[in-house]
Every structure is written in C-alpha cells, then in structure tokens.
C-alpha positions as CSV (number, residue, x, y, z in Angstrom):
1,X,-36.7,-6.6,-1.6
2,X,-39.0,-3.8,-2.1
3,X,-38.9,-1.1,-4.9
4,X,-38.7,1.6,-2.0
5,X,-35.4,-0.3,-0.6
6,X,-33.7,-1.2,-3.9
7,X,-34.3,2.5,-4.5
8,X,-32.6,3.7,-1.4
9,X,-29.7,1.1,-2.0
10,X,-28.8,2.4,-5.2
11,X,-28.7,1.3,-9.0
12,X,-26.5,-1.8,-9.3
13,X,-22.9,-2.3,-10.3
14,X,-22.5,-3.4,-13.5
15,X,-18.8,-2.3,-14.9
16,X,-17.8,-5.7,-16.2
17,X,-16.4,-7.4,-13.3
18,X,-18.6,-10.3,-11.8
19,X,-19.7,-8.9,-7.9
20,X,-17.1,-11.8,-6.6
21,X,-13.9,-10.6,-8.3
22,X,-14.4,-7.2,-7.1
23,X,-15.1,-8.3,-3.9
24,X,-11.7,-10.4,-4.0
25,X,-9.8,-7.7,-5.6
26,X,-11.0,-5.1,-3.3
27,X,-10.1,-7.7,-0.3
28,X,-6.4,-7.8,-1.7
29,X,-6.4,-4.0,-2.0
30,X,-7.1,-3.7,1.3
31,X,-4.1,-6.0,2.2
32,X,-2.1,-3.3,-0.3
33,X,-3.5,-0.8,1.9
34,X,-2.7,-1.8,5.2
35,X,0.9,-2.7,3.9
36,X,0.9,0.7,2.4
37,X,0.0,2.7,5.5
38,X,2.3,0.5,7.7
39,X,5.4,1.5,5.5
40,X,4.3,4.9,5.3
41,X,3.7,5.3,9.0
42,X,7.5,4.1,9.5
43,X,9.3,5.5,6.9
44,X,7.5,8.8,8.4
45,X,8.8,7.7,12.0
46,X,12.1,6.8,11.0
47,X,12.3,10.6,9.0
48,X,11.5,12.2,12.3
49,X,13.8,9.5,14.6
50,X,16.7,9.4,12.3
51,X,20.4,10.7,13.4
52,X,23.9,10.0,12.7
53,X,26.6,10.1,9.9
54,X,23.9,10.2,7.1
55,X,20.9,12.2,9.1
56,X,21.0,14.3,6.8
57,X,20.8,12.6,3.8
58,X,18.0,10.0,5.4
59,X,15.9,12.9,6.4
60,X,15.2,14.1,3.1
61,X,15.1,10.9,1.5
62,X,12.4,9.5,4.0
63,X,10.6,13.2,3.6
64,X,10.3,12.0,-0.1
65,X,9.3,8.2,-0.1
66,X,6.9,8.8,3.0
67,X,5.3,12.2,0.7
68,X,4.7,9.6,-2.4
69,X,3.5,6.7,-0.3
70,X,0.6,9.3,1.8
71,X,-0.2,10.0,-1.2
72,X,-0.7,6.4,-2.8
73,X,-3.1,5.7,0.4
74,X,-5.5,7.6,-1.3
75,X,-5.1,6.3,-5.0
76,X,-5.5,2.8,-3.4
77,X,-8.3,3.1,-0.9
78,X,-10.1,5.1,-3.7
79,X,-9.7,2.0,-6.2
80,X,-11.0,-0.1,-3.5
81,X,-14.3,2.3,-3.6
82,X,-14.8,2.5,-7.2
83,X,-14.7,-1.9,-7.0
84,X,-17.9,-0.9,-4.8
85,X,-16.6,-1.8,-1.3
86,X,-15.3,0.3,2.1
87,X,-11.5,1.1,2.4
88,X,-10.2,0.1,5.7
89,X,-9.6,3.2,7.4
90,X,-8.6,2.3,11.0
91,X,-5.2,1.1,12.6
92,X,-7.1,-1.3,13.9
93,X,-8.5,-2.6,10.8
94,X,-5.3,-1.7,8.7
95,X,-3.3,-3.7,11.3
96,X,-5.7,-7.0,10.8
97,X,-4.9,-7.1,7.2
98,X,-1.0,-5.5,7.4
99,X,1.9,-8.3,6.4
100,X,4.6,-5.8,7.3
101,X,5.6,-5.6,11.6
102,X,6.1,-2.4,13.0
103,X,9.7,-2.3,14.8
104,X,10.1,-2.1,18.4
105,X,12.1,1.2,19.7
106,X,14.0,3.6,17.4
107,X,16.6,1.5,15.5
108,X,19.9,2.9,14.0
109,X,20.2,4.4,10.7
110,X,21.1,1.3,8.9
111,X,18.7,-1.0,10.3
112,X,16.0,1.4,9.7
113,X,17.5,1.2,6.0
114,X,17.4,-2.3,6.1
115,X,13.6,-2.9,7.6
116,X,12.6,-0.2,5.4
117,X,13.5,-2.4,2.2
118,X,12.0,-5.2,3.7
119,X,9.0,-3.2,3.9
120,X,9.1,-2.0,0.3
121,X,9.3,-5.8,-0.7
122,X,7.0,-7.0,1.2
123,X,4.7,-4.3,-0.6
124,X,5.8,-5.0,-3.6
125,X,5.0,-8.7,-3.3
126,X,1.4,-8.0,-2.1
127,X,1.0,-5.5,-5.0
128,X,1.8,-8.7,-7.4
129,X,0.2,-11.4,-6.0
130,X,-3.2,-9.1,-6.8
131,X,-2.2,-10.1,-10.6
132,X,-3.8,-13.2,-11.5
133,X,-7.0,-12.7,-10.2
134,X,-7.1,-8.7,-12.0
135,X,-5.8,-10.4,-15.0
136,X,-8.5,-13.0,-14.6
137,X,-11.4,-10.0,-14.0
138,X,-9.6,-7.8,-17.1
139,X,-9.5,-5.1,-14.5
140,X,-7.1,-2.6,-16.3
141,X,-7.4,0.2,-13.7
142,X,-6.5,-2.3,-10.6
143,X,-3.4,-3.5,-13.2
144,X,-2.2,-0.1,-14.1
145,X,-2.4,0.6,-10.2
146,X,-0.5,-2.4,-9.0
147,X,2.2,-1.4,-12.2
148,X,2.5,2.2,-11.1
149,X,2.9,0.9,-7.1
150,X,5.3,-2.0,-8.0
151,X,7.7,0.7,-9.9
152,X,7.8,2.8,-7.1
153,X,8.6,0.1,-4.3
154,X,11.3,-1.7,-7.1
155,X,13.0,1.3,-7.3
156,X,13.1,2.5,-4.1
157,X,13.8,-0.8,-2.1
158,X,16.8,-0.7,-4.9
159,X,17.8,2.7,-3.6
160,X,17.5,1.8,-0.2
161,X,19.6,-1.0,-0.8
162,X,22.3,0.7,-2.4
163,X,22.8,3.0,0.8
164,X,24.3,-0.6,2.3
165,X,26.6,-1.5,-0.3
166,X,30.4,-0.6,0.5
C-alpha cells in the first residue's frame, strides 16, 4: 500500500477491539437491525390496518412501540458504524439478514397481538445471543445497547401478552 492510499483510506481503528470482533459484532448488529426494522415495519402496518373491539386502544399502543423502535434503527445502525462497518440500509439487504417473517394479508387484532410478541422475542433473542462474543471483546457500548434493547422488547412482548390473557 502506498502512503498516498493509506492517506486517502484513513488513520486506522484502534479502540480496543481486535478488527475480527468488530467485524462479528457489527455482523450480529446487522441481524439486530434487520429484526428491528422488520418489527418496526409491522407494528407500523398493523397501527394503520388495525380495527375492531380494541382499535382504539391498539392504535395508540402500536403509534408508541413503532415511535421507540424507528427510533432504535438509528441507535443500532449507528453502533454498527462506530465498530467501523456499513449499516444495512436496504429491504433487500435487511430482509437477507431478518429472522422475523413478515405476515401475509391484514390479520385480526389478536393475531396481530400474537405475531407481534413473537416478533419482540425473536428480537429479544437476537439482541442476546450478541452477548458472549461483546462480553468476549469488553465492548461496553454494544452491551449497554443490547441491555437498553432487551428491556424494551421484555417489557413490551409482556404487555403484548397481557392484552391475551382472559
């Protein structure tokens, strides 16, 4: 490599995680991502789709969880860019790494409930499996990321869940 290109290509990373654990971490943030932006894309669809008894009631409370999940695209894709790598940004891309499927059609009320706590789950379970290896790196701001995330989608797949209980 020449000093001209090594100039162009900027000073090297050197924030005390070896260039293969960020590159791991950064791949599992991306699968946090995609999950992310799948559940935020439905729980936005199911806000606008939603009717019956508890329209109402399931309107503002998918206004609320989609609001907090937009904005925990950016908190996570940004992570992903301080590691030193590209944030998926397509559907295309997003739907490659995504572990959450999309429903078919416009489902009722409760089952939109019902996938929509499978979806926080399945979020919440791709948010810890990213543990060992940050724990391995000592990367404290992936960790307190993944804690803040996993609180949200605990709490609201619990909330979520309630809404089925008799």
């Amino acid at each position: 490599m020449t000093k001209n290109s090594r100039k162009s290509a900027g000073p090297v990373m050197d924030i005390g995680i070896s260039e293969d654990d960020r590159a791991a971490i950064a791949a599992g943030l991306s699968r946090l991502l995609a999950d992310s932006a799948t559940l935020y894309l439905m729980t936005h669809n199911f806000h606008w789709n939603v009717k019956g008894p508890m329209f109402n009631t399931l309107h503002l409370m998918f206004m609320g969880q989609y609001t907090e999940q937009w904005n925990a695209l950016d908190l996570i894709a940004e992570r992903i860019r301080a590691l030193g790598h590209p944030a998926p940004g397509t559907y295309k891309a997003l739907g490659k790494l995504a572990s959450i499927e999309e429903p078919e059609g416009v489902p009722v009320a409760t089952e939109m409930i019902r996938l929509l706590v499978a979806a926080q789950e399945a979020t919440a379970r791709t948010a810890r499996g990213l543990f060992p290896l940050v724990d391995k790196a000592n990367d404290q701001p992936t960790a307190d990321l993944l804690t803040q995330r996993l609180e949200v989608h605990e709490k609201t797949a619990w909330m979520l869940r309630s809404l089925l209980e008799e």
